[in-house]
KESEGU-515213 format. One line per field, with one value per residue (C-alpha): residue number from 0; residue in three letters; x, y, z. Coordinates in pm, whole numbers. Last residue first. Layout:
n: (NUM	...)
res: (ALA	...)
X: (X	...)
Y: (Y	...)
Z: (Z	...)
This chain:
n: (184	183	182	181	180	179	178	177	176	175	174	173	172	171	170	169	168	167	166	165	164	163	162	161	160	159	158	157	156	155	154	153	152	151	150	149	148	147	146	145	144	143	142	141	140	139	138	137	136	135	134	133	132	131	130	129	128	127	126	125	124	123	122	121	120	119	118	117	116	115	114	113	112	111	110	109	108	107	106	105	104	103	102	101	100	99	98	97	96	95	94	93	92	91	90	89	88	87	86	85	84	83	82	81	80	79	78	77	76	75	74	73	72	71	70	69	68	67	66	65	64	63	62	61	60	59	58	57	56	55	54	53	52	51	50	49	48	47	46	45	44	43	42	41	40	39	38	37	36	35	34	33	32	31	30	29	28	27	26	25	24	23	22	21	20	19	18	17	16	15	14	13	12	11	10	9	8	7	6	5	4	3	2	1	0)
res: (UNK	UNK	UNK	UNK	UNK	UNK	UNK	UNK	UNK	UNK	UNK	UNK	UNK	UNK	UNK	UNK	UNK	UNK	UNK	UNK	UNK	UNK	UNK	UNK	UNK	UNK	UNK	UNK	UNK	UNK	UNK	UNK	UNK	UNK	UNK	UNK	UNK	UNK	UNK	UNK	UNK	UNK	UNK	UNK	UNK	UNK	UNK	UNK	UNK	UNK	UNK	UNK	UNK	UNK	UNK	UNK	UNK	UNK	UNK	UNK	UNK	UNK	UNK	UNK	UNK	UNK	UNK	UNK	UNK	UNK	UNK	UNK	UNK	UNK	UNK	UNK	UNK	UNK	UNK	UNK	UNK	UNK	UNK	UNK	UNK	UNK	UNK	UNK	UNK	UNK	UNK	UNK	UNK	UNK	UNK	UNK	UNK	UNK	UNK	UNK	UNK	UNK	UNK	UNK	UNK	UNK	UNK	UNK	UNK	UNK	UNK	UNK	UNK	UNK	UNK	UNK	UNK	UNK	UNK	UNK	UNK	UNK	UNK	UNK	UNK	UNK	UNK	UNK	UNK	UNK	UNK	UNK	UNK	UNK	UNK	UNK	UNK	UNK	UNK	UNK	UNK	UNK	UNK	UNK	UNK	UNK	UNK	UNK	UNK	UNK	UNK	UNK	UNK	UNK	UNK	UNK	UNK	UNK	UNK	UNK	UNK	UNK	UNK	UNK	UNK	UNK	UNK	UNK	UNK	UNK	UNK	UNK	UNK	UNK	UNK	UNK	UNK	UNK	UNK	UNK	UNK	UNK	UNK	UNK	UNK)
X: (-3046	-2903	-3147	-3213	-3003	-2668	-2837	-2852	-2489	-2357	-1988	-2072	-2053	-1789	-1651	-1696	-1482	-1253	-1189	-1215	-909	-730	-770	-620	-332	-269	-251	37	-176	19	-27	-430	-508	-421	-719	-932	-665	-603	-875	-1037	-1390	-1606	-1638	-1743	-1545	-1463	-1852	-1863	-1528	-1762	-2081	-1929	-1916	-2283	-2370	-2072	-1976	-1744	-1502	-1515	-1434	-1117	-968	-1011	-828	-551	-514	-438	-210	-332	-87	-89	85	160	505	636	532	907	971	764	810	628	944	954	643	933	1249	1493	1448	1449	1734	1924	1916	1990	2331	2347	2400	2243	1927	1822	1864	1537	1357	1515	1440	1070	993	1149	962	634	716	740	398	259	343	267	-55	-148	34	-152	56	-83	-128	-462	-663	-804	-667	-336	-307	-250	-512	-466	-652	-908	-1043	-1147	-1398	-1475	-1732	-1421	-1220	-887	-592	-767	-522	-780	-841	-457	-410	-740	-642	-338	-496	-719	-434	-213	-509	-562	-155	-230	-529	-392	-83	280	491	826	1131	973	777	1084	1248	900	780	1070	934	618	703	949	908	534	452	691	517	186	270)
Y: (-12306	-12508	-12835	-12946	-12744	-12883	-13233	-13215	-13095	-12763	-12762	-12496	-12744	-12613	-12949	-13038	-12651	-12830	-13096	-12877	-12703	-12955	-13109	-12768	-12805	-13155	-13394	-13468	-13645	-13551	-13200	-13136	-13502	-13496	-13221	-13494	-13669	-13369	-13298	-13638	-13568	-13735	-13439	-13212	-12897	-13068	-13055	-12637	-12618	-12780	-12563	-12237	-12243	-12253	-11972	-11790	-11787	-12108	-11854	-11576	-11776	-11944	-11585	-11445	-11800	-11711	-11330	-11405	-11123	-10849	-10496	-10258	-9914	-9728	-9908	-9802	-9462	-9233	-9547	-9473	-9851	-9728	-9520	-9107	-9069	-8933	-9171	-8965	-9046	-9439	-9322	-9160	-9461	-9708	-9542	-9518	-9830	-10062	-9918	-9870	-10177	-10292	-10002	-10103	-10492	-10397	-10212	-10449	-10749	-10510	-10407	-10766	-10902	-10625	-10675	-11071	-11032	-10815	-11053	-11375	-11642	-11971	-12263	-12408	-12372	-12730	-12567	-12835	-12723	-12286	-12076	-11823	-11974	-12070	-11728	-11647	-11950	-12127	-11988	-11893	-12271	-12182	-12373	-12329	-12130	-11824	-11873	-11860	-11610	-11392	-11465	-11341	-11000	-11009	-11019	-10740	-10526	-10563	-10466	-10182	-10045	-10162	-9868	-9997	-9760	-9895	-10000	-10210	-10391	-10421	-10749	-10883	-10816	-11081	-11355	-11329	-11458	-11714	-11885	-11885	-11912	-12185	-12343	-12308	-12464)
Z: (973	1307	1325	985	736	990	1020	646	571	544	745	1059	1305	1497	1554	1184	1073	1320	1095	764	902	1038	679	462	693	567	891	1101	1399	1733	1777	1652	1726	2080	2156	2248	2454	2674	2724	2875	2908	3211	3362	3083	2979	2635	2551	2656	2442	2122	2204	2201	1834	1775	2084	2145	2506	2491	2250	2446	2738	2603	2484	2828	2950	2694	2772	3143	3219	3106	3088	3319	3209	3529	3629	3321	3300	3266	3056	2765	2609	2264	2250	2253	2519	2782	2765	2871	3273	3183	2966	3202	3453	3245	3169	3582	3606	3936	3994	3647	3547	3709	3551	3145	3191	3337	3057	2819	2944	2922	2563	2458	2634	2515	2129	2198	2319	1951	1755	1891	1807	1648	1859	1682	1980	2181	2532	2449	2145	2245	2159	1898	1622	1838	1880	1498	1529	1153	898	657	728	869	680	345	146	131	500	652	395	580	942	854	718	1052	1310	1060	1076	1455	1488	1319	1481	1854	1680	1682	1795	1681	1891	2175	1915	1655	1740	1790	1414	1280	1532	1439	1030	1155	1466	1464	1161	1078	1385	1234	936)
């Protein structure tokens, strides 16, 4: 499921992120509205992490894309596309010049916008700082762990979305049961 996702319902907005201006607002909305079908059908459990929905499998994240790192990873490609054309065609050239403020690329300030770079290990530290949730990446960050073979299941197991969810709703421990009433509530 997440690969249909991925390939067709993101996909369509990144054709138009260097084309419309796309408000953080927006885009935060459109993060938390699929976060909200992915919960109603059961494929993220409501008590479960936000941030390991957009990790990738092998970081122990569910691989979907996050829209928001996407939309500046796009416009940043394009940015650099358009000023390294510039040089050699003269086309590219007027528009870089043109394009004061009238595309969400704004040309004329390409080089000045700075976009992050390592949204996924930002993302990975959020989510080990929280105190229940963190606890399951702080046990995968032990020596004697083998990380890649814990987080085998998620790729390699073809289970019911509505199961991966419930199975890392477990890891989180946020699924009521006694030891949950004893020791957490």
């Amino acid at each position: 499921m997440i690969k249909a996702i991925n390939t067709y319902a993101t996909s369509v907005l990144t054709f138009g992120f260097g084309i419309v201006k796309w408000a953080p607002t927006d885009l935060e909305n459109l993060q938390t509205k699929m976060r909200m079908l992915l919960t109603r059908y059961r494929f993220h459990h409501p008590r479960a992490v936000k941030e390991r929905l957009t990790l990738p499998w092998h970081m122990g994240g569910r691989g979907l894309n996050d829209i928001i790192q996407l939309h500046d990873k796009q416009v940043k490609l394009l940015q650099t596309y358009f000023v390294n054309k510039q040089v050699m065609l003269p086309l590219y050239a007027a528009v870089v010049k043109a394009d004061d403020r009238y595309t969400p690329l704004d040309l004329v300030r390409a080089n000045e916008n700075e976009l992050t770079t390592d949204e996924e290990y930002n993302v990975k530290r959020q989510w080990s700082q929280k105190a229940l949730h963190g606890r399951h990446p702080c046990d995968l960050s032990q020596q004697y762990v083998d990380i890649e073979a814990s987080n085998n299941w998620l790729t390699n197991a073809d289970l019911f979305a509505e199961t991966e969810g419930f199975l890392t709703a477990i890891q989180y421990q946020v699924i009521l049961t006694r030891n949950y009433k004893k020791y957490i509530l």
